[in-house]
N, C-alpha and C positions, 0 to 999 in steps of 0.2 A: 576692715576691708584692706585689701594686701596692694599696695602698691604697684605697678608695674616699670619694670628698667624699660630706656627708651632702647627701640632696636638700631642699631646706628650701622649702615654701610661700611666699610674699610676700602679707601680707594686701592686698585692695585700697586704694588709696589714696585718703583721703575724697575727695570732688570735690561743688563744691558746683552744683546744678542752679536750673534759670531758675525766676523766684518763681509765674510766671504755669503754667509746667508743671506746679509740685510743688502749686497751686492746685488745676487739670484733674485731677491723680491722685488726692488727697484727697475731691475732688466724689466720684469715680468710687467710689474704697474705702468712702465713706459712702453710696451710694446701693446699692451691694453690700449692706453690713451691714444695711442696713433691707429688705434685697429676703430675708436669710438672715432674719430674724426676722419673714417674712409667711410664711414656710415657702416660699418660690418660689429657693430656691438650685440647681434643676435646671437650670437657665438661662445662670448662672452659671460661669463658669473657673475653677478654683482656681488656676491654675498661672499665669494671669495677674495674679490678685490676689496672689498672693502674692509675684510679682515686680513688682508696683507697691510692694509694702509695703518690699522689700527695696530698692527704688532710694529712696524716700522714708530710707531708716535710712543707707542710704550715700551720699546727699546730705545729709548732716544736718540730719534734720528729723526724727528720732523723737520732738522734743518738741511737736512739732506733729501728728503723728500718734498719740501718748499721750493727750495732750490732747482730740485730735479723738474719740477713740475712747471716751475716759470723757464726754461731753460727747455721745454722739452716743446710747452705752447707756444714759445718764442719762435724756434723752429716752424713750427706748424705753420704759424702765420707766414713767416717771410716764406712759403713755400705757396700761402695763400695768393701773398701780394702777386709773388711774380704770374702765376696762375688768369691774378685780375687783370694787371698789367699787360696781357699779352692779348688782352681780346680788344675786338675794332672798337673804336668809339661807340661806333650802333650799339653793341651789346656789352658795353665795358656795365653800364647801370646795373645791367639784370644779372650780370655775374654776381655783383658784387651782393646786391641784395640778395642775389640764391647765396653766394658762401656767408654771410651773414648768421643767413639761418639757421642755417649747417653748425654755425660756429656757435649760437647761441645756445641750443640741444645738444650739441655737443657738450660744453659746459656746465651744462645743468645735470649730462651724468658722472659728469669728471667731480663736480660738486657732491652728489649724492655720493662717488664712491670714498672721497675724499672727507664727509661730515664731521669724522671723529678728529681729524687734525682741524679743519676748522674751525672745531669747538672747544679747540684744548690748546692745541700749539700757536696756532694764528692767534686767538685772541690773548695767550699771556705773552706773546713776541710781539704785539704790537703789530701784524703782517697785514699785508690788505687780503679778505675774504678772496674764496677759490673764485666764484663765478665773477664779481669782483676784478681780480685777477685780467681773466681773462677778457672780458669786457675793454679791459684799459690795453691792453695787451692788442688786442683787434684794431685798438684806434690809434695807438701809437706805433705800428708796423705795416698794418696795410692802409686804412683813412691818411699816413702823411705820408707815404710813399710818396716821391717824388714826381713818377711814371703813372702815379694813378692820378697823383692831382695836377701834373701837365696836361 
């Protein structure tokens, strides 16, 4: 009886891509994410973003895509806060639980388009997970705003 070799996968091999491309793809993932958090993601590829994100992680640049990402929700939020901030007391509540919501579906496809860096780069950098992320990011820029919890 003849033996059989095991069949063993080969991970790809890093390859680093041109600075000016992995610039263009970053624009693009960041103009995506602000297009997901206007609620206008109908529009949008996921299966293209998501393979921007995974060539960005397999040209090594998930730390510039991490970075981009917290840096980009960071924004978003203090754009939230002032947003909560501005409505009367009567309806400061139900803004905040409507952007809330907004913010956690939002998340949850910036997560989906983000999977491969969170399965590869976050977890060998030690990072805090995409939705994660953001979660803590919502609490620590609009919940301790100062004008929302006056």
């Amino acid at each position: 009886m003849a033996t059989r070799k095991k069949f063993v996968i080969q991970p790809f091999r890093a390859r680093q891509t041109d600075p000016s491309r992995q610039e263009e793809t970053w624009t693009h993932l960041k103009n995506s994410i602000y297009e997901i958090f206007r609620l206008n993601a109908s529009n949008l590829s996921f299966e293209e973003l998501y393979r921007l994100g995974y060539n960005l992680v397999l040209g090594q640049c998930g730390d510039k895509l991490y970075d981009g990402l917290h840096n980009t929700v960071n924004e978003q939020m203090l754009h939230v806060a002032d947003l909560v901030a501005s409505k009367a007391d009567e309806t400061l509540l139900d803004e905040l639980k409507r952007r809330w919501d907004i913010h956690k579906v939002a998340m949850q496809m910036i997560r989906d388009i983000l999977m491969y860096m969170d399965r590869t780069y976050v977890v060998t950098s030690k990072k805090t997970p995409v939705f994660e992320l953001g979660l803590h990011l919502f609490w620590t820029t609009v919940l301790h705003d100062i004008r929302i919890q006056g």
